[in-house]
mmCIF file as Biopython writes it, N, C-alpha, C and O atoms, coordinates in Angstrom:
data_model
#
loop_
_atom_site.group_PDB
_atom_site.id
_atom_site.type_symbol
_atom_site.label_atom_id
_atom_site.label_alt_id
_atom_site.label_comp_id
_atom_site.label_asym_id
_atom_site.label_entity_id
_atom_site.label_seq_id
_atom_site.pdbx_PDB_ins_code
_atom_site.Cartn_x
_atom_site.Cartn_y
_atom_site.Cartn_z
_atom_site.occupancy
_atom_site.B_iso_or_equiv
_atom_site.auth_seq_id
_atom_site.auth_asym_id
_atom_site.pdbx_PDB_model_num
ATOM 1   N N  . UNK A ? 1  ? 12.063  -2.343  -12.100 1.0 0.0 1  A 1 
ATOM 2   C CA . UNK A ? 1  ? 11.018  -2.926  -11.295 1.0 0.0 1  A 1 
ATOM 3   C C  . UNK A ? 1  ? 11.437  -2.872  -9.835  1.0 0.0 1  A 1 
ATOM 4   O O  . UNK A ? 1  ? 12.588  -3.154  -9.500  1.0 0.0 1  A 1 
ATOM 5   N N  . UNK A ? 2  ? 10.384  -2.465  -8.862  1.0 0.0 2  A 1 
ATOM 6   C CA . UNK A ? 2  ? 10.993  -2.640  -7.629  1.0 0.0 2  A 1 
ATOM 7   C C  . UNK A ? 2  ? 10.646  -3.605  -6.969  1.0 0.0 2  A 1 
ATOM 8   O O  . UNK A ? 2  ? 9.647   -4.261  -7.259  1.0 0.0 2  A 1 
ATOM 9   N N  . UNK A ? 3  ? 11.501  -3.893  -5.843  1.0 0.0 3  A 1 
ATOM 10  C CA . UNK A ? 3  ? 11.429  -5.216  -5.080  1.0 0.0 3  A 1 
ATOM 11  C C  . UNK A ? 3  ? 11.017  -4.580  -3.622  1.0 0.0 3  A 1 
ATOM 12  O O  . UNK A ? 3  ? 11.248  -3.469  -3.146  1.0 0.0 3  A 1 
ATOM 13  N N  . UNK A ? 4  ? 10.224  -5.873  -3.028  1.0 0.0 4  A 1 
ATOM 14  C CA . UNK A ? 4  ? 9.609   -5.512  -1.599  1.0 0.0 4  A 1 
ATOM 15  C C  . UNK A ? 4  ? 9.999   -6.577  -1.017  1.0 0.0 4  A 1 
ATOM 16  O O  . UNK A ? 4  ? 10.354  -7.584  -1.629  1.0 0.0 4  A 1 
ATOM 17  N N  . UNK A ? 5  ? 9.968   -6.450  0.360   1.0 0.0 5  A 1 
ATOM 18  C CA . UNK A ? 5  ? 9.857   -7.644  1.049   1.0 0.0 5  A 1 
ATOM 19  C C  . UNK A ? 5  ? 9.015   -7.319  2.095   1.0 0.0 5  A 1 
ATOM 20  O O  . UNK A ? 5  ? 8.602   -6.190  2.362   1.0 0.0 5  A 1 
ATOM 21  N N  . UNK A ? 6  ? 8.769   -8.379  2.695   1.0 0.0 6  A 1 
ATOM 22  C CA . UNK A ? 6  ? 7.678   -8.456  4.037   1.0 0.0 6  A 1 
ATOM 23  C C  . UNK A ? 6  ? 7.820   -7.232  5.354   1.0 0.0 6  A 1 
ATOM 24  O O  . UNK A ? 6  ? 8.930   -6.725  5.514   1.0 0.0 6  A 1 
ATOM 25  N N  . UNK A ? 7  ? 7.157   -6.984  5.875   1.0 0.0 7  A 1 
ATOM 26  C CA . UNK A ? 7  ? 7.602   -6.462  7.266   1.0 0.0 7  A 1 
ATOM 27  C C  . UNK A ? 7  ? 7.846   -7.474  8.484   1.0 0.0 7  A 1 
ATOM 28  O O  . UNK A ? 7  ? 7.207   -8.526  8.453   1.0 0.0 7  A 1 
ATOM 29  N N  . UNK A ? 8  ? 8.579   -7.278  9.382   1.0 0.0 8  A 1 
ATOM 30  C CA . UNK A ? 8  ? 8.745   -8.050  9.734   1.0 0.0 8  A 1 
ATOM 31  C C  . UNK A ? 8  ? 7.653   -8.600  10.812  1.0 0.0 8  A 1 
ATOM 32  O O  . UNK A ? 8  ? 6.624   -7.937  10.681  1.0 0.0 8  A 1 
ATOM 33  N N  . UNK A ? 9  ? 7.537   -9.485  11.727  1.0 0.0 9  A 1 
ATOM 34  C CA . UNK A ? 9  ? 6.212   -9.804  12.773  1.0 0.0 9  A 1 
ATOM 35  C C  . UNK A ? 9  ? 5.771   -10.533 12.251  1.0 0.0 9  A 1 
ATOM 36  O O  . UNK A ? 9  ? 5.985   -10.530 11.039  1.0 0.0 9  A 1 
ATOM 37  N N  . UNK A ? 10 ? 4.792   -11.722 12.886  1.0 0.0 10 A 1 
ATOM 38  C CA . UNK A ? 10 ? 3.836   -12.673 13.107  1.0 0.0 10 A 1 
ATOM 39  C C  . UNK A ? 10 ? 2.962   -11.967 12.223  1.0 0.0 10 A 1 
ATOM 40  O O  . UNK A ? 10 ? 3.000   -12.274 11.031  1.0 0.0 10 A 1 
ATOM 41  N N  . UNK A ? 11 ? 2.154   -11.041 12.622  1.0 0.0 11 A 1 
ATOM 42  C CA . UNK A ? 11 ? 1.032   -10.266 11.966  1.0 0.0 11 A 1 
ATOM 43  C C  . UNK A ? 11 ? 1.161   -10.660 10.862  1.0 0.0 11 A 1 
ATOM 44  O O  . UNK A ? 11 ? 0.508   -11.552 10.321  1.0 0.0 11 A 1 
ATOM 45  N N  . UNK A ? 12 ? 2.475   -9.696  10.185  1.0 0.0 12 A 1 
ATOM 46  C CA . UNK A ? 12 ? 2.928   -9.488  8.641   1.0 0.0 12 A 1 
ATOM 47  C C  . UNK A ? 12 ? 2.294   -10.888 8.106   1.0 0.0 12 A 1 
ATOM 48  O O  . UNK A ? 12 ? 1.358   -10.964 7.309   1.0 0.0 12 A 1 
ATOM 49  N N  . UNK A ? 13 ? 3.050   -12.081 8.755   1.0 0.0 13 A 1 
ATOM 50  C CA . UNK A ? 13 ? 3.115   -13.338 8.456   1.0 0.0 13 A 1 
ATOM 51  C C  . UNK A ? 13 ? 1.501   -14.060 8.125   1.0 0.0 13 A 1 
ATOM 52  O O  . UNK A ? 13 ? 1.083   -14.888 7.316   1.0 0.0 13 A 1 
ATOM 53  N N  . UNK A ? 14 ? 0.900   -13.241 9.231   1.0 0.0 14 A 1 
ATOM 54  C CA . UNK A ? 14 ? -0.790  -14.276 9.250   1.0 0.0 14 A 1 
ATOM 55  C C  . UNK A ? 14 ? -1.378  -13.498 8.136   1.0 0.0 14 A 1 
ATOM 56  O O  . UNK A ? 14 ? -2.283  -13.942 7.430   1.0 0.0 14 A 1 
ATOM 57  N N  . UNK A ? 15 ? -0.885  -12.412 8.004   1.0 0.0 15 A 1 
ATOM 58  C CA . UNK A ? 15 ? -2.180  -11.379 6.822   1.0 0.0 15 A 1 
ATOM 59  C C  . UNK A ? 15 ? -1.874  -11.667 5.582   1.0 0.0 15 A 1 
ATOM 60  O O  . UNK A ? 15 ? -2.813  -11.594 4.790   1.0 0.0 15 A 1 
ATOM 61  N N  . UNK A ? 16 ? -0.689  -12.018 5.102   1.0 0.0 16 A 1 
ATOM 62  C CA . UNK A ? 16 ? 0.043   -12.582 3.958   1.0 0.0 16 A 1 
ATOM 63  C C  . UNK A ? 16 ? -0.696  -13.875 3.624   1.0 0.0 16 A 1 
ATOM 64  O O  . UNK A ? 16 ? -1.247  -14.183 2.567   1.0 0.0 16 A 1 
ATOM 65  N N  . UNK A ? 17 ? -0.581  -14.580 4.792   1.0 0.0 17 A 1 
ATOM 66  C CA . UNK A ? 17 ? -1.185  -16.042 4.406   1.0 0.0 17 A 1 
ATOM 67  C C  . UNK A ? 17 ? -2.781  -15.817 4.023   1.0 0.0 17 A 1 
ATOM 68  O O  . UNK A ? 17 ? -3.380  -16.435 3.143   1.0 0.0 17 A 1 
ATOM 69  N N  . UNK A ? 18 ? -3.402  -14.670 4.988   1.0 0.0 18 A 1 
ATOM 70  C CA . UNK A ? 18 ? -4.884  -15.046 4.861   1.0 0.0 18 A 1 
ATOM 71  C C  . UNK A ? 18 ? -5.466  -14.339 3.186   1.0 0.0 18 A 1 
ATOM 72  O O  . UNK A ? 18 ? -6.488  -14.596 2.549   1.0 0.0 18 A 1 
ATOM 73  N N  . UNK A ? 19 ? -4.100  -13.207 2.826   1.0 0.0 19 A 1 
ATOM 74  C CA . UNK A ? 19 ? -4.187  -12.373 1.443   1.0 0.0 19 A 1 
ATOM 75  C C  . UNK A ? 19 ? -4.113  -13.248 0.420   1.0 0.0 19 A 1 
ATOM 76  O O  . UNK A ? 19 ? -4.677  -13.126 -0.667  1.0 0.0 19 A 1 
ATOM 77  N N  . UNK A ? 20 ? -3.273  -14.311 0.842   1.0 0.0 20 A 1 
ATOM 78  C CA . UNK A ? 20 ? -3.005  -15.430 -0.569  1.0 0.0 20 A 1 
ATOM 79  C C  . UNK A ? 20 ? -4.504  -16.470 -0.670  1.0 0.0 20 A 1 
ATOM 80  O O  . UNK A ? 20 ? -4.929  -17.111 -1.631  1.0 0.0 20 A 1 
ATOM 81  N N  . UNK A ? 21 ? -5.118  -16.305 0.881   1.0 0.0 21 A 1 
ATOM 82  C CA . UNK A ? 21 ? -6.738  -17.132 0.655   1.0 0.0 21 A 1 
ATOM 83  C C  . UNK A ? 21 ? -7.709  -16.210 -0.255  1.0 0.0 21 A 1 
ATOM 84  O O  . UNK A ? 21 ? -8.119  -16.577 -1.356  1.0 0.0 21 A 1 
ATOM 85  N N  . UNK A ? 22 ? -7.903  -15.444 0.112   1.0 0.0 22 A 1 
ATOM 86  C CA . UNK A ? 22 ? -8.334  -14.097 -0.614  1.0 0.0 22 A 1 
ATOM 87  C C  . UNK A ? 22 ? -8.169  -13.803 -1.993  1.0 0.0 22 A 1 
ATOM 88  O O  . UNK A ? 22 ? -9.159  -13.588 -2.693  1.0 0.0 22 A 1 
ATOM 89  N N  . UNK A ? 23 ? -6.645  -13.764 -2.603  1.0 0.0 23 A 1 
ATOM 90  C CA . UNK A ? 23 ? -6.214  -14.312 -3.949  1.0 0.0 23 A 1 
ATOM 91  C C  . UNK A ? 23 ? -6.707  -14.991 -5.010  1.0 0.0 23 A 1 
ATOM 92  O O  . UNK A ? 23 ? -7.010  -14.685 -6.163  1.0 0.0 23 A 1 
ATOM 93  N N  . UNK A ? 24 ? -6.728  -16.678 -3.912  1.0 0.0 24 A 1 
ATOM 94  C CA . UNK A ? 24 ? -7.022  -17.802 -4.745  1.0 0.0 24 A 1 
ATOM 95  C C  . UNK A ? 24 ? -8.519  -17.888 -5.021  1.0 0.0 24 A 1 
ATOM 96  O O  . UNK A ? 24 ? -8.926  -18.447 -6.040  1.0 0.0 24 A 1 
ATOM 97  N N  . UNK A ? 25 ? -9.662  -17.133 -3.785  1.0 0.0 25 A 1 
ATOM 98  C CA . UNK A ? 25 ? -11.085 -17.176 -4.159  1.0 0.0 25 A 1 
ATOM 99  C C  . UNK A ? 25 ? -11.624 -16.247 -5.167  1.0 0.0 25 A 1 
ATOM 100 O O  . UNK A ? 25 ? -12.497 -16.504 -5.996  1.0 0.0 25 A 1 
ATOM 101 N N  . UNK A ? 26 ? -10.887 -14.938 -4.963  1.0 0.0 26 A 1 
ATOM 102 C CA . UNK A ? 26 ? -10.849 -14.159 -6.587  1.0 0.0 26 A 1 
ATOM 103 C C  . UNK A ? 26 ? -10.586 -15.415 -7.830  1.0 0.0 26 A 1 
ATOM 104 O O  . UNK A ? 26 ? -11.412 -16.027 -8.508  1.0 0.0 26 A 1 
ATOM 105 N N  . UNK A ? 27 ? -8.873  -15.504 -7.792  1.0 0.0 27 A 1 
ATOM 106 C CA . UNK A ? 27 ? -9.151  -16.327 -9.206  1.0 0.0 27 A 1 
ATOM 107 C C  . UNK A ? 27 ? -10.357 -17.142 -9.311  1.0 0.0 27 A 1 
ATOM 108 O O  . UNK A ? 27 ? -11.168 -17.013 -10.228 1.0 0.0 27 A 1 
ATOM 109 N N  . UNK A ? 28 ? -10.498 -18.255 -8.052  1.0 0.0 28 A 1 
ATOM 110 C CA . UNK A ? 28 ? -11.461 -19.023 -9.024  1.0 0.0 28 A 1 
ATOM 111 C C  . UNK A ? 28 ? -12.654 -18.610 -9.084  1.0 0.0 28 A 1 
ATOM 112 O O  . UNK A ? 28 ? -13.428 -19.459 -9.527  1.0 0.0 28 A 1 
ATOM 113 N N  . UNK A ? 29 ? -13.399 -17.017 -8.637  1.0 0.0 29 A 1 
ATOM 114 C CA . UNK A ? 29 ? -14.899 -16.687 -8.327  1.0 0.0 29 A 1 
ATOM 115 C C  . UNK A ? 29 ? -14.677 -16.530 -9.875  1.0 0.0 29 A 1 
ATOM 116 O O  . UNK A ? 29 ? -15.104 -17.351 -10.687 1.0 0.0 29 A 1 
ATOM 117 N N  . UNK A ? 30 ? -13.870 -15.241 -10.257 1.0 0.0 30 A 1 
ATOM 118 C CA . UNK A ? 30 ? -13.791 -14.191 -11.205 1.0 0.0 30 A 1 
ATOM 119 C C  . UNK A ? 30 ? -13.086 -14.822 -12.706 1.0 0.0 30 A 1 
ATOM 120 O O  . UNK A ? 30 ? -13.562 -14.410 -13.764 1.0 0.0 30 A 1 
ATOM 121 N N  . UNK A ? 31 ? -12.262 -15.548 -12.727 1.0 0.0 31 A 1 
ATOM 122 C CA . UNK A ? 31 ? -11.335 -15.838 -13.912 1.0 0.0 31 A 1 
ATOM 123 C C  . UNK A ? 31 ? -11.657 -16.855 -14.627 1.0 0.0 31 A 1 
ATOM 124 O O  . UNK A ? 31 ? -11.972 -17.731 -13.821 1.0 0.0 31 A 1 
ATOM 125 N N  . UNK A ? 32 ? -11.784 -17.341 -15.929 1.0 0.0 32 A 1 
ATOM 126 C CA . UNK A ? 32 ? -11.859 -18.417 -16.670 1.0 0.0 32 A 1 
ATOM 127 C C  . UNK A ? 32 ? -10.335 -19.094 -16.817 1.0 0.0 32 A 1 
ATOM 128 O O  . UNK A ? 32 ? -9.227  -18.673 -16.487 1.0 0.0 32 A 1 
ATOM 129 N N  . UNK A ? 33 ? -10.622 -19.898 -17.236 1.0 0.0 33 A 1 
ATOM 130 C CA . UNK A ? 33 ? -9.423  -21.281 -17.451 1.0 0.0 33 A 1 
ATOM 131 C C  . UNK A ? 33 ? -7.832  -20.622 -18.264 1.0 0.0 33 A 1 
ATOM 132 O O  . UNK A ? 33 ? -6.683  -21.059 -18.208 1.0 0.0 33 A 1 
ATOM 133 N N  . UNK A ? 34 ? -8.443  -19.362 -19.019 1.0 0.0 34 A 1 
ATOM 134 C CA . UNK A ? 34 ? -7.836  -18.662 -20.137 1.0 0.0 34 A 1 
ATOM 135 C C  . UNK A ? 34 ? -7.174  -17.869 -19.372 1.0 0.0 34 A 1 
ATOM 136 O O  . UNK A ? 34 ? -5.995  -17.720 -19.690 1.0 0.0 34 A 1 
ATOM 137 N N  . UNK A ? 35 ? -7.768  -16.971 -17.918 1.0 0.0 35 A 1 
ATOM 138 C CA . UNK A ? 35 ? -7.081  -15.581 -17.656 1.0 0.0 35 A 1 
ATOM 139 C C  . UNK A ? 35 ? -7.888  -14.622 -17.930 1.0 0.0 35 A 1 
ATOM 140 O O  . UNK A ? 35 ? -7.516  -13.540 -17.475 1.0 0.0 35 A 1 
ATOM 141 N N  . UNK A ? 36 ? -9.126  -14.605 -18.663 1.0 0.0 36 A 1 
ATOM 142 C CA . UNK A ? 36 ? -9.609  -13.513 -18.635 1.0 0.0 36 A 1 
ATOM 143 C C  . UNK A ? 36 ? -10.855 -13.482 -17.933 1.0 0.0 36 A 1 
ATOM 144 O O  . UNK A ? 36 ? -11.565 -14.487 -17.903 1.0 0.0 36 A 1 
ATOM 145 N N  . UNK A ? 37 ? -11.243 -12.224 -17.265 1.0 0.0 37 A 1 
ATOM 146 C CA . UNK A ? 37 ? -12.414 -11.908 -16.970 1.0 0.0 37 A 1 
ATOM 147 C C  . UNK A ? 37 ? -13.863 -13.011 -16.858 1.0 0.0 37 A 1 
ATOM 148 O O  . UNK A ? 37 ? -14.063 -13.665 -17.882 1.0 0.0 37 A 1 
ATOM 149 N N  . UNK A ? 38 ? -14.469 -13.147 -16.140 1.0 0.0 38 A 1 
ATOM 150 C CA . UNK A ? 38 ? -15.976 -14.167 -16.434 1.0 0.0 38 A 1 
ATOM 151 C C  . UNK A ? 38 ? -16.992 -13.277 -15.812 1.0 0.0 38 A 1 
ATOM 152 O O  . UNK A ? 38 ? -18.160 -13.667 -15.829 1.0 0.0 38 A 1 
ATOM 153 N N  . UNK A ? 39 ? -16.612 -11.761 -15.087 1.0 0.0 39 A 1 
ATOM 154 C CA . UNK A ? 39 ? -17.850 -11.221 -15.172 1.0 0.0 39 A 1 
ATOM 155 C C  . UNK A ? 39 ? -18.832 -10.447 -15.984 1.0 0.0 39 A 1 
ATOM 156 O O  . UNK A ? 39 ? -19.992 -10.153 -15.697 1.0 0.0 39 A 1 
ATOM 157 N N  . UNK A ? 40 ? -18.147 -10.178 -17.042 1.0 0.0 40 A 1 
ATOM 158 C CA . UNK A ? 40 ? -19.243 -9.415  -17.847 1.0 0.0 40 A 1 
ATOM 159 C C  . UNK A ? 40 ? -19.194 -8.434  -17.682 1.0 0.0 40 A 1 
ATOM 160 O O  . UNK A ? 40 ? -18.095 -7.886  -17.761 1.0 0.0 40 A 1 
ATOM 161 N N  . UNK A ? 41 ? -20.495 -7.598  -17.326 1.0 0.0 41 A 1 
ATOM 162 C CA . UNK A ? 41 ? -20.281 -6.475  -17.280 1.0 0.0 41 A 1 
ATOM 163 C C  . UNK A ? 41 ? -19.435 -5.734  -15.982 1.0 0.0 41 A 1 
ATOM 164 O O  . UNK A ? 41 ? -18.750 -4.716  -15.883 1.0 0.0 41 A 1 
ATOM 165 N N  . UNK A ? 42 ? -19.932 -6.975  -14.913 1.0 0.0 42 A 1 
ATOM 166 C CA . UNK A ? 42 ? -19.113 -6.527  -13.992 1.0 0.0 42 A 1 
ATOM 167 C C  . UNK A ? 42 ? -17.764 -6.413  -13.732 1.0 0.0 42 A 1 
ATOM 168 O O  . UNK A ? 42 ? -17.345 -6.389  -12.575 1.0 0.0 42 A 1 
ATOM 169 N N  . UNK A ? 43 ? -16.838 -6.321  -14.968 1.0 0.0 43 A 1 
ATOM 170 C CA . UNK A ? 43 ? -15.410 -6.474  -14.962 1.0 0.0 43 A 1 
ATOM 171 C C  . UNK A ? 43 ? -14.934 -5.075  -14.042 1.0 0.0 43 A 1 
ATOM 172 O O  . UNK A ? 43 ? -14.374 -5.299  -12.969 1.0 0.0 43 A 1 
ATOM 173 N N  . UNK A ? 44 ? -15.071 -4.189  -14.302 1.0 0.0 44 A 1 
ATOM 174 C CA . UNK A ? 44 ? -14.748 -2.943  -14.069 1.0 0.0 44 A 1 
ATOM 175 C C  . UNK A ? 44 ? -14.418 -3.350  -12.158 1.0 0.0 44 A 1 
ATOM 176 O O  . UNK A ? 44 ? -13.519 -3.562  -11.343 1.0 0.0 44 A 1 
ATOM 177 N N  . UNK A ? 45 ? -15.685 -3.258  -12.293 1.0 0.0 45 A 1 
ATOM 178 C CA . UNK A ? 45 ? -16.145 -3.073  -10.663 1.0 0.0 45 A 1 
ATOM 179 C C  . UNK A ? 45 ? -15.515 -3.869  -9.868  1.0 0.0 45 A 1 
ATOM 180 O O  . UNK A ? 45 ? -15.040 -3.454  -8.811  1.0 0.0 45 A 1 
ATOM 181 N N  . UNK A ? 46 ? -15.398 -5.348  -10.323 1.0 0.0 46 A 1 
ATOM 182 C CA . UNK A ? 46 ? -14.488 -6.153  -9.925  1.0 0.0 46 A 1 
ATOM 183 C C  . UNK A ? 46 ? -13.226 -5.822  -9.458  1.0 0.0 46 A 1 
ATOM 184 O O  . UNK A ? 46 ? -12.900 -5.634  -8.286  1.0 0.0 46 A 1 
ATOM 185 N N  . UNK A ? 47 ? -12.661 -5.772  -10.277 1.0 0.0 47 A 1 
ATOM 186 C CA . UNK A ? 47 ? -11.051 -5.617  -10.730 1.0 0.0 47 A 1 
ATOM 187 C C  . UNK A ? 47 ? -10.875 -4.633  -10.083 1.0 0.0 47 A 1 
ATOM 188 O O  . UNK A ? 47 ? -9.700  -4.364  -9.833  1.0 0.0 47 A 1 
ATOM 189 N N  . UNK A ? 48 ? -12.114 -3.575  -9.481  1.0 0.0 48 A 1 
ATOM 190 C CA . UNK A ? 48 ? -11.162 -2.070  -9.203  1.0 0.0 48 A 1 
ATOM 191 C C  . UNK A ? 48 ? -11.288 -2.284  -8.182  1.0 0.0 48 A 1 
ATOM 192 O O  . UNK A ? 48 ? -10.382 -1.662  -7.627  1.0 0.0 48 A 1 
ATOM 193 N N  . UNK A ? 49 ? -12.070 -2.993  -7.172  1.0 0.0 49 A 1 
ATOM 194 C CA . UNK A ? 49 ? -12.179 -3.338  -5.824  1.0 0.0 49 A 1 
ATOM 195 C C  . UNK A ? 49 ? -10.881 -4.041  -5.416  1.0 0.0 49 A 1 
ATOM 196 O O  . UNK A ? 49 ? -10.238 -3.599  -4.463  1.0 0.0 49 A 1 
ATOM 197 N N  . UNK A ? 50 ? -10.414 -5.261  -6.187  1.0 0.0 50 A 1 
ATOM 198 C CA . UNK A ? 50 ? -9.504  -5.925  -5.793  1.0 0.0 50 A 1 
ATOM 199 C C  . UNK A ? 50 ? -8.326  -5.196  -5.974  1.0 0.0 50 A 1 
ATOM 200 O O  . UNK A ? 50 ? -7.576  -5.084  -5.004  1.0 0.0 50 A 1 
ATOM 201 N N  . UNK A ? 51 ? -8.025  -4.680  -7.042  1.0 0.0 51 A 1 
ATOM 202 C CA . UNK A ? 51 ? -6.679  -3.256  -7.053  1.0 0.0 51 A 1 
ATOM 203 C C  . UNK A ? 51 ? -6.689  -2.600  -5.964  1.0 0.0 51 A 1 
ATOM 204 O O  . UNK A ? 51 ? -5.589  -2.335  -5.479  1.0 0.0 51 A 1 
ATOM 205 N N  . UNK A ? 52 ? -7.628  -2.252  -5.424  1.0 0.0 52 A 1 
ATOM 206 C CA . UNK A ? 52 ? -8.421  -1.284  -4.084  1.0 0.0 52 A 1 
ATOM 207 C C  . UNK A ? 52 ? -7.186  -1.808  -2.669  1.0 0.0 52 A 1 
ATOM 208 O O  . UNK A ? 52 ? -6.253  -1.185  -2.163  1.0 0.0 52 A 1 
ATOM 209 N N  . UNK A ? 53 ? -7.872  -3.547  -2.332  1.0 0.0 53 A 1 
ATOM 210 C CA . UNK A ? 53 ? -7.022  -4.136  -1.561  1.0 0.0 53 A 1 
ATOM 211 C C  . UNK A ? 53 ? -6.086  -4.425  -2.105  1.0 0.0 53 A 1 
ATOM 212 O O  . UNK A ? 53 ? -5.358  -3.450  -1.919  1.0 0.0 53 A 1 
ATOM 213 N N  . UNK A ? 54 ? -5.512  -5.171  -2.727  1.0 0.0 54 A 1 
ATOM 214 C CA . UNK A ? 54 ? -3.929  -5.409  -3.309  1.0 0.0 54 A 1 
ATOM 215 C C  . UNK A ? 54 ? -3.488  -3.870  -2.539  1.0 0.0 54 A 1 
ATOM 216 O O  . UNK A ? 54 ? -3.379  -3.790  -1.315  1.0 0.0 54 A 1 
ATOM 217 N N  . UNK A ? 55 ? -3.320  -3.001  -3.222  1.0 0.0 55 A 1 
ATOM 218 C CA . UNK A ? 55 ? -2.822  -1.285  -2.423  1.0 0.0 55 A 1 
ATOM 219 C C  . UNK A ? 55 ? -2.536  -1.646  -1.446  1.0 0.0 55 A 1 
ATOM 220 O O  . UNK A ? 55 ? -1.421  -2.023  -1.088  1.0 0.0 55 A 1 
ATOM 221 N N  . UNK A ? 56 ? -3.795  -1.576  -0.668  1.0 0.0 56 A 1 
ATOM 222 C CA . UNK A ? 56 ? -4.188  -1.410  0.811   1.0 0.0 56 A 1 
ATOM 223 C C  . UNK A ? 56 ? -3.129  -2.385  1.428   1.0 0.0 56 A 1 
ATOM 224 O O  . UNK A ? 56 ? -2.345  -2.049  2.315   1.0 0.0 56 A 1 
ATOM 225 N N  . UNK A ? 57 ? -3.190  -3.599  0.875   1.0 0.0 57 A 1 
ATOM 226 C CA . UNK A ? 57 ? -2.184  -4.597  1.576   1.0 0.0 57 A 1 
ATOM 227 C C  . UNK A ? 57 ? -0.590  -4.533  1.437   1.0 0.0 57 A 1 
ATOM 228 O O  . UNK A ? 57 ? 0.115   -4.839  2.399   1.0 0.0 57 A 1 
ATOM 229 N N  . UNK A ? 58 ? -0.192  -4.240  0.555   1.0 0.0 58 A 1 
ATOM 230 C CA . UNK A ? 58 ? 1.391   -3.851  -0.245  1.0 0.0 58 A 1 
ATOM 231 C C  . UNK A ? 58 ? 1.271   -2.876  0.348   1.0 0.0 58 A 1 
ATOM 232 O O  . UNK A ? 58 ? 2.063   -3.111  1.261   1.0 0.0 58 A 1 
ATOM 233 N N  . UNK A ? 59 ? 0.519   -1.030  0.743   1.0 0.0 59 A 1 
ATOM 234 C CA . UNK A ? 59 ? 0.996   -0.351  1.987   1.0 0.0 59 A 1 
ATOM 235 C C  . UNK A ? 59 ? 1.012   -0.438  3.260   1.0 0.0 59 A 1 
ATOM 236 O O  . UNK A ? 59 ? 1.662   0.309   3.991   1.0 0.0 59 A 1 
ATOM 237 N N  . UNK A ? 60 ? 0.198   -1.485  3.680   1.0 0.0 60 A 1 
ATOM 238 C CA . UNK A ? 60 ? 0.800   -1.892  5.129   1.0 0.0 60 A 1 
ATOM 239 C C  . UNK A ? 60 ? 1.415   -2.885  5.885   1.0 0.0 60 A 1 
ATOM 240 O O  . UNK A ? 60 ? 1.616   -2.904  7.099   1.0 0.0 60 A 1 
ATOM 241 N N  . UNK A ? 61 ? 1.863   -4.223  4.505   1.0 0.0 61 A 1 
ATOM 242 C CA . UNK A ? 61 ? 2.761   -5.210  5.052   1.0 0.0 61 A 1 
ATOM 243 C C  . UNK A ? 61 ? 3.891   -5.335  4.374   1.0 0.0 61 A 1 
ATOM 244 O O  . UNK A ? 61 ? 4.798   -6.023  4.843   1.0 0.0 61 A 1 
ATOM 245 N N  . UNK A ? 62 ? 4.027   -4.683  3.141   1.0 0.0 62 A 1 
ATOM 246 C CA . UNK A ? 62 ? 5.373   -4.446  2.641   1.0 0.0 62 A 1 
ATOM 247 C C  . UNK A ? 62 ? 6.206   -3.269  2.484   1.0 0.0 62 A 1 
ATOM 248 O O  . UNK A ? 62 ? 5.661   -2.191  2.248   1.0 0.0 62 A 1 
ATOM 249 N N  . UNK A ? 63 ? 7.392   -3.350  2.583   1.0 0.0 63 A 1 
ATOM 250 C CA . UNK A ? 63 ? 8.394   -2.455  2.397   1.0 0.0 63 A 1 
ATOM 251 C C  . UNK A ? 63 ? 9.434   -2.421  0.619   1.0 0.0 63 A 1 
ATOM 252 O O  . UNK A ? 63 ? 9.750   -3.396  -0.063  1.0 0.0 63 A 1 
ATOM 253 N N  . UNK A ? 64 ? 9.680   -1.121  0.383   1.0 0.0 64 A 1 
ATOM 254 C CA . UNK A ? 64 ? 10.232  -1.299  -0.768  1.0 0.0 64 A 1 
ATOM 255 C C  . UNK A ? 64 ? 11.853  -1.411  -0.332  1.0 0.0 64 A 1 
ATOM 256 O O  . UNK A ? 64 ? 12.376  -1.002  0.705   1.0 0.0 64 A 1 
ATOM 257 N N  . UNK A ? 65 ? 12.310  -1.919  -1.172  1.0 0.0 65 A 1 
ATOM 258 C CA . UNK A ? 65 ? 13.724  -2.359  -0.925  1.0 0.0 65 A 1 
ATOM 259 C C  . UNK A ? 65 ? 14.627  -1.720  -1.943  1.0 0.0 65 A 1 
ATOM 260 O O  . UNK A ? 65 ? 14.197  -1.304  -3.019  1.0 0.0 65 A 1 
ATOM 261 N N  . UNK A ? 66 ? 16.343  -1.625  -1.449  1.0 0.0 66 A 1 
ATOM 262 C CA . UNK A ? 66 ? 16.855  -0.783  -2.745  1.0 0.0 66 A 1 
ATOM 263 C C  . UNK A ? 66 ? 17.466  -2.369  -3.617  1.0 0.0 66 A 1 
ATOM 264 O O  . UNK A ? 66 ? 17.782  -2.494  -4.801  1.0 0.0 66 A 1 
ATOM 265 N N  . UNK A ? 67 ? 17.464  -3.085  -2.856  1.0 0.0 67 A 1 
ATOM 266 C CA . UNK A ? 67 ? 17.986  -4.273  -3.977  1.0 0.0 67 A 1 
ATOM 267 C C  . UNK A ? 67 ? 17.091  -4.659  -5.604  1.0 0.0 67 A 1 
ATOM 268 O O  . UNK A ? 67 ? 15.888  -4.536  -5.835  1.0 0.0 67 A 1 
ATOM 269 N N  . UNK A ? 68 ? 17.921  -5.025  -6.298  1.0 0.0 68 A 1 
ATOM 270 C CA . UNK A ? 68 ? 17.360  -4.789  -7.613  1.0 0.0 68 A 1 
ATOM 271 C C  . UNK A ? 68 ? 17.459  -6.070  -8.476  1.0 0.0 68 A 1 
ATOM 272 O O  . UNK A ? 68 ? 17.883  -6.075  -9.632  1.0 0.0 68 A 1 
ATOM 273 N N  . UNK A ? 69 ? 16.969  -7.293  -7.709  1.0 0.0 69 A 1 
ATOM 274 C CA . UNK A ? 69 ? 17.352  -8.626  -7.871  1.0 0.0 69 A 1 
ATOM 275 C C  . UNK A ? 69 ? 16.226  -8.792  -9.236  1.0 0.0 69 A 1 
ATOM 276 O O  . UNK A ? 69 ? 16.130  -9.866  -9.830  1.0 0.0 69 A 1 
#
């Protein structure tokens, strides 16, 4: 498994925080109490949007690291 850590800067710092707001309104728009899915049909579409950003964000505020903690 690989390990990342932050980049460094303020930026890094504010986009992280505002990604974890972003996060928490997914879980509670999209997820039931269980973990799975509550849109229906719209699972797909969902999920592939948010994979979409997750990416987007892990390639421009994190770095991969050789430590193997």
């Amino acid at each position: 498994m690989s390990s990342y850590r932050l980049k460094p800067g303020p930026l890094g710092r504010w986009v992280v925080k505002a990604y974890k707001g972003v996060e928490e309104r997914f879980t509670r728009a999209f997820l039931a109490p269980d973990g799975s899915l509550k849109t229906g049909g719209m699972a797909p579409a969902v999920t592939g949007a948010y994979r979409k950003v997750e990416s987007a964000f892990v390639r421009a505020f994190l770095e991969k690291t050789d430590d193997q903690h």
